[in-house]
Legacy VTK file of the C-alpha trace (Angstrom):
# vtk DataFile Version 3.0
C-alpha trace
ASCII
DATASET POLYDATA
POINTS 77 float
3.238 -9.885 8.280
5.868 -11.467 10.625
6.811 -13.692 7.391
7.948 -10.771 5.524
9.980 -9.397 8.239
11.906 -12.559 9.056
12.250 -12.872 5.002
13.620 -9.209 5.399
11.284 -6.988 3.855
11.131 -3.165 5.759
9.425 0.042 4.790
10.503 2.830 5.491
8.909 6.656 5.228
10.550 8.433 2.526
10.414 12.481 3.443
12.421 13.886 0.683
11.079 13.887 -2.150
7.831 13.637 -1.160
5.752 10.796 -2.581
2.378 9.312 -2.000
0.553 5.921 -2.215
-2.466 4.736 -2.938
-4.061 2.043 -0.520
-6.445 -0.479 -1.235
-7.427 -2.951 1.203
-9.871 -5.813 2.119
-11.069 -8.843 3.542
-9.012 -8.294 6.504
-5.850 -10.049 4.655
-4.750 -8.431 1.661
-3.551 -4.502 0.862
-2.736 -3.254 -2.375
-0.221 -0.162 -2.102
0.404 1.842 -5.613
1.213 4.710 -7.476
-1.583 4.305 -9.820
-4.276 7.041 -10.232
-6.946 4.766 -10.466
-9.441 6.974 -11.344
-6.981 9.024 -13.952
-4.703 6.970 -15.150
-5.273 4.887 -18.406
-1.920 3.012 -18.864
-0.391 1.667 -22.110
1.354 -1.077 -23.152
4.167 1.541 -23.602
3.576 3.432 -20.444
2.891 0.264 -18.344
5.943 0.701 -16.679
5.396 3.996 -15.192
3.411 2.995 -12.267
4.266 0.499 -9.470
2.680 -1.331 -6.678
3.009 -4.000 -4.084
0.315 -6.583 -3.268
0.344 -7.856 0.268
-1.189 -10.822 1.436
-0.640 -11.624 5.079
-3.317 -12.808 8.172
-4.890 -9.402 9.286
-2.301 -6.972 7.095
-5.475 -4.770 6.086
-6.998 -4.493 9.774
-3.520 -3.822 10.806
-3.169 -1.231 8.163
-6.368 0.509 8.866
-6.202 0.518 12.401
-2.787 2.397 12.332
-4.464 4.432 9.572
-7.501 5.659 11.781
-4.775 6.051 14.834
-2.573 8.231 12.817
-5.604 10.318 11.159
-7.993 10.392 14.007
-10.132 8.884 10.645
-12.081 5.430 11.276
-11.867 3.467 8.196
LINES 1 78
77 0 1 2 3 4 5 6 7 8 9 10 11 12 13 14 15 16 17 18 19 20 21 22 23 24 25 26 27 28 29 30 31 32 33 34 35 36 37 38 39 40 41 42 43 44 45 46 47 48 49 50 51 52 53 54 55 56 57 58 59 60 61 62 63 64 65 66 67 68 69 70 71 72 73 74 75 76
């Protein structure tokens, strides 16, 4: 994680328009943050374009990611 913000990546929340992510993560280093419907969405070659999503591999990104998550939510992931 401290890689990508010396290389210069940020995030930052986006309140108008509203939009929402998806967030897959696991084994404690990678997160996978999309548009994608997973259960809905059945994407052609044509319409392939119409979803994106960044995959992040960094040590501990997903614990990170879930601890701010359950902070935030009061949820424990």
């Amino acid at each position: 994680m401290e890689d990508a913000v010396q290389g210069g990546v940020t995030l930052a929340p986006i309140k108008s328009p509203r939009i929402y992510a998806k967030i897959l993560a696991w084994d404690e280093d990678s997160v996978l943050i999309t548009s994608l419907n997973w259960l809905s969405a059945d994407p052609t070659e044509l319409d392939s374009l119409k979803e994106i999503g960044v995959w992040i591999e960094a040590k501990g990104v997903a614990r990170c990611l879930m601890d701010h998550f359950s902070q935030v939510t009061g949820r424990v992931c």
